[in-house]
TORBAVEX-582073 format. One record per residue (C-alpha): y, x, z; residue number from 1. Coordinates in steps of 0.1 Angstrom, whole numbers. Example, Ala and Ser with C-alpha at 12.3 -4.5 7.8 and 13.67 -1.06 7.14 Angstrom:
BEGIN
+-------+-------+-------+------+
!     v !     u !     w ! resi !
+-------+-------+-------+------+
!   -45 !   123 !    78 !    1 !
!   -11 !   137 !    71 !    2 !
+-------+-------+-------+------+
END
This chain:
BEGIN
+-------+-------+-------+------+
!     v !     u !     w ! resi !
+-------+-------+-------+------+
!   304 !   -48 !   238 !    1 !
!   297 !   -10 !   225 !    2 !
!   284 !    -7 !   186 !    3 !
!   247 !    -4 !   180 !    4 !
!   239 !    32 !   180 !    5 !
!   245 !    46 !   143 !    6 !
!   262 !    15 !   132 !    7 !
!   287 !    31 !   110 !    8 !
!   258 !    49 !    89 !    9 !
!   237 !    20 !    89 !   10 !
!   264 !    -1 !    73 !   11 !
!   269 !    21 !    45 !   12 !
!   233 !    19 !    38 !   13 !
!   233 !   -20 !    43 !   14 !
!   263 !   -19 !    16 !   15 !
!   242 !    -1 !    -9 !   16 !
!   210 !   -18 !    -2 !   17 !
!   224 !   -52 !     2 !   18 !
!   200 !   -59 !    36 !   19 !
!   203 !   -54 !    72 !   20 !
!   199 !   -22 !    81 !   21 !
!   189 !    -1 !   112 !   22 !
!   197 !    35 !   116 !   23 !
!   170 !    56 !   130 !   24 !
!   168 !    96 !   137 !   25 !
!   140 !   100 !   107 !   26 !
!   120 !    77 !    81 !   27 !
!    93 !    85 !   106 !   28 !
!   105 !    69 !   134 !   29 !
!   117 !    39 !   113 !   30 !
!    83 !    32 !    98 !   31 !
!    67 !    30 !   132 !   32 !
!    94 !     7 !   145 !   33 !
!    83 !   -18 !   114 !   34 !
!    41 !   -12 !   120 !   35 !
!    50 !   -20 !   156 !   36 !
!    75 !   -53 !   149 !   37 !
!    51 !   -72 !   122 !   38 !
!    10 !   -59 !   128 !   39 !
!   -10 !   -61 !   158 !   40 !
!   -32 !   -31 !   174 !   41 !
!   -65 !   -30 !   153 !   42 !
!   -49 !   -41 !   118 !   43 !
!   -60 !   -24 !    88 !   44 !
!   -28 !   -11 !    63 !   45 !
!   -39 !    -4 !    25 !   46 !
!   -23 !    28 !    18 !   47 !
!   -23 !    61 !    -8 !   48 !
!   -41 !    90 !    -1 !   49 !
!   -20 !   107 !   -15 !   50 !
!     6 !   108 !    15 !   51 !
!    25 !   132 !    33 !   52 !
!    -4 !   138 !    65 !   53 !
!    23 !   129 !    89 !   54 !
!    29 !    87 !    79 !   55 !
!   -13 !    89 !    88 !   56 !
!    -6 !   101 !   120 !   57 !
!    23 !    76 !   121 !   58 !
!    -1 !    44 !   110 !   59 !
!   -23 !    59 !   139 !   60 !
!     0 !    57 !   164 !   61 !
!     7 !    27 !   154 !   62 !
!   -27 !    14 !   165 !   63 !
!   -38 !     5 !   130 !   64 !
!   -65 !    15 !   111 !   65 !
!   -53 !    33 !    77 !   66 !
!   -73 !    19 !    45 !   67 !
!   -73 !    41 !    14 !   68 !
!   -65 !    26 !   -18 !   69 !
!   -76 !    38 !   -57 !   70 !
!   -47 !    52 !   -71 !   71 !
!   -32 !    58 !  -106 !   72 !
!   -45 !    92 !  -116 !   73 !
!    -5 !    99 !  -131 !   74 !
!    15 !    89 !  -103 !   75 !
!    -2 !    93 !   -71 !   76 !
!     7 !    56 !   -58 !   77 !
!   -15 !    26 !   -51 !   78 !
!   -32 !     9 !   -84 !   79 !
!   -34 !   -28 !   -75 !   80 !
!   -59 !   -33 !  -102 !   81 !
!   -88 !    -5 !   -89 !   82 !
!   -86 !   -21 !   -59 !   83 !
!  -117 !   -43 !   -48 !   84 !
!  -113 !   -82 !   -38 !   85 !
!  -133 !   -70 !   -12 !   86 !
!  -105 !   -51 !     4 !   87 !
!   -77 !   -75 !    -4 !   88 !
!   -93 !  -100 !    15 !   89 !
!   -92 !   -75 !    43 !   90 !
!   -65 !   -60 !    48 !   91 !
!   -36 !   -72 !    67 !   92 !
!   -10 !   -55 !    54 !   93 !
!     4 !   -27 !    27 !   94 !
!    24 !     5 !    24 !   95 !
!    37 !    15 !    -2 !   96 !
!    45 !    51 !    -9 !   97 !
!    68 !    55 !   -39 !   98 !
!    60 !    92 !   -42 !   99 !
!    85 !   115 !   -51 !  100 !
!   104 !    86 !   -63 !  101 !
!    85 !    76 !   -82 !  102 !
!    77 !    34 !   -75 !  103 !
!    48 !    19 !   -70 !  104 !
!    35 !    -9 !   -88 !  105 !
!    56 !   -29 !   -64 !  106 !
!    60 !   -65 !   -80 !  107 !
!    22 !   -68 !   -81 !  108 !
!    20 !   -56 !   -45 !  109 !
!    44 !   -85 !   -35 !  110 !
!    29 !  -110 !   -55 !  111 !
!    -6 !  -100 !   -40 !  112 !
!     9 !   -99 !    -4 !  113 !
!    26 !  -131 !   -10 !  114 !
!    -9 !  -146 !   -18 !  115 !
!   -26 !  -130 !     6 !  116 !
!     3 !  -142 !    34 !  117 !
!     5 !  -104 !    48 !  118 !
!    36 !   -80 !    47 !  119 !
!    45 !   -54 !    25 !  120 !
!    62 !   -23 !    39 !  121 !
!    76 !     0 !    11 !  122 !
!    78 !    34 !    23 !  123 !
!   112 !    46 !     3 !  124 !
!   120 !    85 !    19 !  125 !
!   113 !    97 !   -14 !  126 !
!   132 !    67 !   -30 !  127 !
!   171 !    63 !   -22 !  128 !
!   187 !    51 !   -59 !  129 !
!   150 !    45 !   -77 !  130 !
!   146 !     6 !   -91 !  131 !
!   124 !   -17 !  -106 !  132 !
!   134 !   -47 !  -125 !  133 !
!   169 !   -39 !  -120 !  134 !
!   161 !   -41 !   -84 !  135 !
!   167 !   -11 !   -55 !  136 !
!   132 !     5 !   -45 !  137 !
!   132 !   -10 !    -6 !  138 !
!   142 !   -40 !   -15 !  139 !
!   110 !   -59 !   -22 !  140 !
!    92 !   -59 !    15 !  141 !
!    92 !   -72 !    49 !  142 !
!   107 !   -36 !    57 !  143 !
!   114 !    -2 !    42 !  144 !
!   116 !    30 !    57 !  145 !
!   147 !    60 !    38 !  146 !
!   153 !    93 !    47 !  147 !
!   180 !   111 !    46 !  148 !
!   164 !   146 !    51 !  149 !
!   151 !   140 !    20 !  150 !
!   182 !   133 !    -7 !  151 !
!   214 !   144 !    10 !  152 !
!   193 !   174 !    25 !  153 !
!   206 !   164 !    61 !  154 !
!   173 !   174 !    81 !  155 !
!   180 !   143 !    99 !  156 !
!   186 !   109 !    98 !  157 !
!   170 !    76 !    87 !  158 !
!   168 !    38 !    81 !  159 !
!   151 !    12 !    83 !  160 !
!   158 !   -19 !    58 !  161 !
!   151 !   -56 !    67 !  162 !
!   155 !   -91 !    53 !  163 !
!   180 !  -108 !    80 !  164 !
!   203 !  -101 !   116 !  165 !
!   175 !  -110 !   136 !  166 !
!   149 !   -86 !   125 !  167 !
!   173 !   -62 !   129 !  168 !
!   191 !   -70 !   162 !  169 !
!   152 !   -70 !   176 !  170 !
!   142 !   -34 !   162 !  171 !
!   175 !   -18 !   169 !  172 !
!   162 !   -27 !   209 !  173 !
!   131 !   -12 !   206 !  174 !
!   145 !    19 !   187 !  175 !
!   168 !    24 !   219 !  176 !
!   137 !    21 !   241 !  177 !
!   118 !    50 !   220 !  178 !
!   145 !    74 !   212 !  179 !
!   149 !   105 !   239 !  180 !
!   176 !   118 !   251 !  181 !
!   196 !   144 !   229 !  182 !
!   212 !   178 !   237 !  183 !
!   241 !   194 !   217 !  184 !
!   218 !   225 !   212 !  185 !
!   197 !   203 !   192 !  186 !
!   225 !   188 !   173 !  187 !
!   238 !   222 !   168 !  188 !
!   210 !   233 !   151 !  189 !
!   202 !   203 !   134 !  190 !
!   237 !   207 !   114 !  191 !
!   238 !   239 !   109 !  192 !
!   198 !   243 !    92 !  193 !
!   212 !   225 !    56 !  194 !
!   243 !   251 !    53 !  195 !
!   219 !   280 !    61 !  196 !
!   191 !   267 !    38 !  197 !
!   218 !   261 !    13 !  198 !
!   235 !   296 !    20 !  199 !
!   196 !   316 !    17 !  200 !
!   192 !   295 !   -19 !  201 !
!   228 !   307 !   -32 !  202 !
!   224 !   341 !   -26 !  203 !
!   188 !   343 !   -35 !  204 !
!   172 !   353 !    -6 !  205 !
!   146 !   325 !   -10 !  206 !
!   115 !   351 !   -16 !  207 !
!   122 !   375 !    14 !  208 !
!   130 !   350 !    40 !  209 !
!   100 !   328 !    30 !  210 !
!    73 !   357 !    31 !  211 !
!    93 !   374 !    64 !  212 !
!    86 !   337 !    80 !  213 !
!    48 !   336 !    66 !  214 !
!    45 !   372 !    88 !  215 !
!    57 !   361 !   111 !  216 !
!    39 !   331 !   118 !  217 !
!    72 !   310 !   118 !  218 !
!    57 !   283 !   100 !  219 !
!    42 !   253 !   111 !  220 !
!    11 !   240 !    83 !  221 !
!   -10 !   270 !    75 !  222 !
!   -21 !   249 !    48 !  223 !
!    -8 !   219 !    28 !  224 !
!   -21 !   199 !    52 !  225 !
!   -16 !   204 !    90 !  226 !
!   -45 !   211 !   111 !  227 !
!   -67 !   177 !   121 !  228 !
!   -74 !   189 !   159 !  229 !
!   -99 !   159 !   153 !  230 !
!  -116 !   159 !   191 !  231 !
!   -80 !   156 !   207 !  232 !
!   -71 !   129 !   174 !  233 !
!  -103 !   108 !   191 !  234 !
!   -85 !   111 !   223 !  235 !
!   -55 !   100 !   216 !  236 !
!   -64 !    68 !   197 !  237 !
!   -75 !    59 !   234 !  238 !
!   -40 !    55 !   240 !  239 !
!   -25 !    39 !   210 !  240 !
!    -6 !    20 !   202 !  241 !
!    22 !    50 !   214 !  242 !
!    43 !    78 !   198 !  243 !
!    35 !    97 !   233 !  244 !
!    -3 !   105 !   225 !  245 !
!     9 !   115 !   189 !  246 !
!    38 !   132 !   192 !  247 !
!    19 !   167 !   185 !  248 !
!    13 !   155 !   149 !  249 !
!    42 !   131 !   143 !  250 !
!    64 !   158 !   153 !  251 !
!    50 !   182 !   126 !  252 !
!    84 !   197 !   106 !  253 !
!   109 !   176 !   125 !  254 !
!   106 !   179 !   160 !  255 !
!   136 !   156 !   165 !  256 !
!   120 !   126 !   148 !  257 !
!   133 !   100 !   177 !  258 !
!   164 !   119 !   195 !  259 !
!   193 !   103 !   199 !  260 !
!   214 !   127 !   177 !  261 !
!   252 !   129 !   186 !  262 !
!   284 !   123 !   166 !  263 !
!   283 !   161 !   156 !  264 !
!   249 !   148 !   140 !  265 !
!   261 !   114 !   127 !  266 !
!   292 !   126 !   112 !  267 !
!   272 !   153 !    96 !  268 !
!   253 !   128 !    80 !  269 !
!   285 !   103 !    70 !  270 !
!   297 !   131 !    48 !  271 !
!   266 !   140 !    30 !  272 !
!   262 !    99 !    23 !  273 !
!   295 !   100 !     6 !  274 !
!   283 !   125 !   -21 !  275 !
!   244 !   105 !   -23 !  276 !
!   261 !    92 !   -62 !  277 !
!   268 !   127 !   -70 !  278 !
!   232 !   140 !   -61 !  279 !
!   215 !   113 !   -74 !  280 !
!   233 !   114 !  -111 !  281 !
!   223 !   155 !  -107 !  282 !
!   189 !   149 !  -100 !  283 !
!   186 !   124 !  -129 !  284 !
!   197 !   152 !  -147 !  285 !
!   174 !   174 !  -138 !  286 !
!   142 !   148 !  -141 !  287 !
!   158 !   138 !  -179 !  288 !
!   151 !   181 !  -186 !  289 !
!   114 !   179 !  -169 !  290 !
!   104 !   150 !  -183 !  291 !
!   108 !   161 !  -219 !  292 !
!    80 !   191 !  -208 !  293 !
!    43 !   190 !  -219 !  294 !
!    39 !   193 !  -180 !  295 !
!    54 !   165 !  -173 !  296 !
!    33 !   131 !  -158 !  297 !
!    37 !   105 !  -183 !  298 !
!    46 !    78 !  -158 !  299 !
!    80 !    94 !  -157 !  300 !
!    83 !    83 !  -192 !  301 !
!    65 !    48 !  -184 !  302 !
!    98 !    24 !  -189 !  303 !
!    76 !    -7 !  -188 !  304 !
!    75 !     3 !  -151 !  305 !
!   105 !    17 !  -138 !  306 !
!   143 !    17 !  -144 !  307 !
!   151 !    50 !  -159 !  308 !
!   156 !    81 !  -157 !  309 !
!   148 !    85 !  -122 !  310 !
!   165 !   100 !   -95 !  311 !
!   137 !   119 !   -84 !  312 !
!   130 !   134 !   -48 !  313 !
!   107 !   158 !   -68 !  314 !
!    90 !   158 !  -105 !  315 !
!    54 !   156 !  -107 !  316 !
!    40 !   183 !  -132 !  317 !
!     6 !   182 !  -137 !  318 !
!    -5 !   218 !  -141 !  319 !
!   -38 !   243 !  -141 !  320 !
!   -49 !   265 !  -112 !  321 !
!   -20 !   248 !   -92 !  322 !
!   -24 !   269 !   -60 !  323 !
!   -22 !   297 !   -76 !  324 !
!     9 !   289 !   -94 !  325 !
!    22 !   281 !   -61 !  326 !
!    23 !   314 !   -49 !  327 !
!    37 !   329 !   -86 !  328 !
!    68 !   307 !   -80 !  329 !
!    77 !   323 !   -48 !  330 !
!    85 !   358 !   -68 !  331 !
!   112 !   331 !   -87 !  332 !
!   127 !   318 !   -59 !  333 !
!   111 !   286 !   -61 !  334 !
!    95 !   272 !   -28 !  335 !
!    69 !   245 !   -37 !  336 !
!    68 !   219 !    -5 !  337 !
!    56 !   181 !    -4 !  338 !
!    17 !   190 !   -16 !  339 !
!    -1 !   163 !    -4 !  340 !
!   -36 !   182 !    -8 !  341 !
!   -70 !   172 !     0 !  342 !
!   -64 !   131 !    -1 !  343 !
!   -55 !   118 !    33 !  344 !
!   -97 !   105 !    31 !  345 !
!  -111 !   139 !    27 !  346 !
!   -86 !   154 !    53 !  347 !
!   -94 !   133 !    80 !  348 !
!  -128 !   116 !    76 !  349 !
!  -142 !    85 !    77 !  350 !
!  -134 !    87 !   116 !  351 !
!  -100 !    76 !   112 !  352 !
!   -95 !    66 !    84 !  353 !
!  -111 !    42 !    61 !  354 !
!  -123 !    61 !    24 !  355 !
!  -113 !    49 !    -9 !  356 !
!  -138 !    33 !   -28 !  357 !
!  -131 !    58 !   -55 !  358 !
!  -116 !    88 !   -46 !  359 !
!  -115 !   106 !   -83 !  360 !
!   -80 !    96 !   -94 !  361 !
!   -67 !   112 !   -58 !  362 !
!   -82 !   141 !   -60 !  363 !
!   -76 !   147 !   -91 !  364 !
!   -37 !   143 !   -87 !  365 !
!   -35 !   159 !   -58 !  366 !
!   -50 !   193 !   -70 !  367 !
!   -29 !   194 !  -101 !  368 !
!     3 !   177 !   -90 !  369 !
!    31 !   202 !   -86 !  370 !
!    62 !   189 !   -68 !  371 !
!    91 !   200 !   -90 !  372 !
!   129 !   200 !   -77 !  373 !
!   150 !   184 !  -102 !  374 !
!   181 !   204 !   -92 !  375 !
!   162 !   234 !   -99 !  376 !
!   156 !   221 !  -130 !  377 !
!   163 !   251 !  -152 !  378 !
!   150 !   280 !  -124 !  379 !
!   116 !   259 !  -129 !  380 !
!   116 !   259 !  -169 !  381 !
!   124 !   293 !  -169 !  382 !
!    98 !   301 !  -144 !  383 !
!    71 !   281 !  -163 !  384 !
!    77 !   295 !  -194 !  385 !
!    79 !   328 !  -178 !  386 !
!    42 !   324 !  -161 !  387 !
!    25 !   306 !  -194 !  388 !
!    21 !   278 !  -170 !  389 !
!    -7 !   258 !  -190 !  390 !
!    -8 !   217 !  -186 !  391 !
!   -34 !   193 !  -170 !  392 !
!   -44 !   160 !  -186 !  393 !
!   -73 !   142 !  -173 !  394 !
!   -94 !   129 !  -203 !  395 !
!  -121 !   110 !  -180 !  396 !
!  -129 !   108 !  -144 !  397 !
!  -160 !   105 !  -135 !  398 !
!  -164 !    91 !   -96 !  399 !
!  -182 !   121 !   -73 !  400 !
!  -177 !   106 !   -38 !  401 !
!  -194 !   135 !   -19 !  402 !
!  -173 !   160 !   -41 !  403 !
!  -140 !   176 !   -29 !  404 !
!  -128 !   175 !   -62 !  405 !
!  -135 !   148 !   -95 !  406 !
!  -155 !   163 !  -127 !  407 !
!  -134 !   166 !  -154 !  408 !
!  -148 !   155 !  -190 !  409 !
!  -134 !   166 !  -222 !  410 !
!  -112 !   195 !  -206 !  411 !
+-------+-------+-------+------+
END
């Protein structure tokens, strides 16, 4: 009997984690195969706003209806305490986001699921090596979703955590029935896009390559956000639940989300794995400099929450005039990615998605939330002292639901 596609992978992940584990060609694909496995067309999942636009399109596809939760104005992720009984009673399942790495409030989601009888699904691609309670972030739900385009910089590869064999044995069939067939073009490319990323970085050519593909119109998202294309969004929920109807969205960044990558890929990927303890003590490094910074998010520093330091995707620094500061980062060979800006509500509508019943803390941290790389660490100091980068603290929010952006008191 042949081995389940990507079992050697998905055995070191099961080793790590300690649960079964299925291994999938992104996090994107994995989430889907859980929203498909434990919810039913028409169920409405409790989710951040502040999420990268793609998961939405993934929760779409899915055939669910995304609800938008208050969040903690520091962190981004789901405050279980801001949101309504109403809504609890409502909703039949959540998704957690653990952005950047940093965790969610996740033992009061599971004890609120657990009353509620509804399943928890962590979303962990920012997450590989973050804990709670001495416990490993993807660990907690009925299912978790890594990445490993994310931490070992693979630009492929994913998994999908479970409680038992079952689970798994049934969603490892109905990843083979969704994944497409792969070509050794696209493996080709696939392993050779983190050596030439890595090789532009080393010999600083980050600036001129990342303006020449801005001319040239090499880039996907002319924005933070990609663009809605709401009339043909209406027309494919007609067909969900499906990746097909999606795929233009889904696909967004990684247009090999479900192909069925080769060994070339895979053992790619086996390699980088072997060195996840070396990059995750580096990045802990690097979020240990940041954290000490007046730009810093104080929920890094929030111990009471978290096992720390963290081994951060990216740091969340709250800073002024943010955009701007984007673009003045470029000239130091820092590229700023991961800006989840306008909150998933205000991006797509009340359409498709259901709004938070108060949007201020979202807003708020998405328009001041700068996604720092920890092993940049000291390029980004540098730069920030350099630019006179000046820090954001919210004193009060004041709720402005028909506002694109919260008013700020005592500021």
């Amino acid at each position: 009997m042949p081995m389940p596609y990507g079992s050697l992978l998905a055995t070191t992940m099961t080793r790590r984690l300690g649960r079964e584990c299925v291994y999938t060609p992104s996090a994107r694909l994995a989430l889907y195969l859980a929203l498909r496995r434990w919810c039913r067309p028409g169920a409405r999942v409790l989710m951040s706003p502040v999420n990268d636009d793609v998961i939405l399109f993934v929760v779409l596809a899915a055939g669910l209806r995304p609800v938008q939760a208050p969040v903690s104005v520091w962190d981004g992720n789901i405050d279980p305490a801001a949101v309504p009984e109403s809504t609890w009673r409502s909703v039949d399942a959540v998704l957690t986001t653990n952005l950047y790495g940093v965790p969610d409030r996740v033992l009061e989601l599971r004890r609120r699921c657990e009353q509620l009888g509804i399943p928890l699904f962590e979303d962990a691609a920012h997450a590989i090596g973050s804990h709670v309670d001495g416990q490993p972030v993807g660990t907690f739900g009925r299912a978790a979703a890594f990445s490993l385009s994310k931490h070992v910089a693979g630009m492929a590869g994913g998994f999908l955590a479970v409680e038992d064999a079952r689970a798994r044995r049934e969603l490892e069939l109905l990843r083979d029935d969704l994944l497409t067939p792969g070509r050794l073009r696209e493996d080709l490319a696939t392993t050779l896009r983190p050596l030439a990323r890595s090789a532009v970085r080393s010999l600083h050519l980050v600036r001129p390559v990342w303006r020449a593909m801005e001319r040239l119109g090499l880039m996907e998202r002319e924005a933070f956000r990609m663009d809605l294309r709401a009339p043909r969004l209406a027309a494919a929920a007609r067909e969900a639940p499906g990746l097909t109807a999606y795929d233009r969205w889904i696909r967004v960044d990684l247009h090999g989300y479900r192909s069925r990558h080769g060994s070339l890929v895979r053992g790619q990927l086996r390699l980088r794995m072997a060195r996840l303890d070396e990059d995750l003590a580096r990045r802990r490094a690097g979020v240990a400099l940041l954290s000490g910074t007046p730009w810093a998010s104080p929920a890094l520093r929030d111990r009471t929450a978290h096992d720390g330091p963290l081994p951060l995707f990216r740091v969340p620094l709250l800073v002024h005039d943010r955009d701007a500061l984007v673009q003045r980062l470029v000239r130091h060979d820092v590229v700023s990615g991961y800006l989840y800006d306008p909150p998933l509500d205000d991006y797509a509508g009340a359409e498709f998605v259901e709004p938070s019943p108060d949007p201020s803390a979202a807003r708020w941290f998405a328009a001041h939330a700068l996604p720092a790389d920890p092993l940049l660490a000291r390029r980004i100091l540098a730069a920030f002292t350099k630019e006179r980068v000046v820090d954001a603290h919210p004193a009060l929010l004041r709720p402005v639901p028909d506002a694109t952006r919260p008013r700020i008191l005592g500021q």
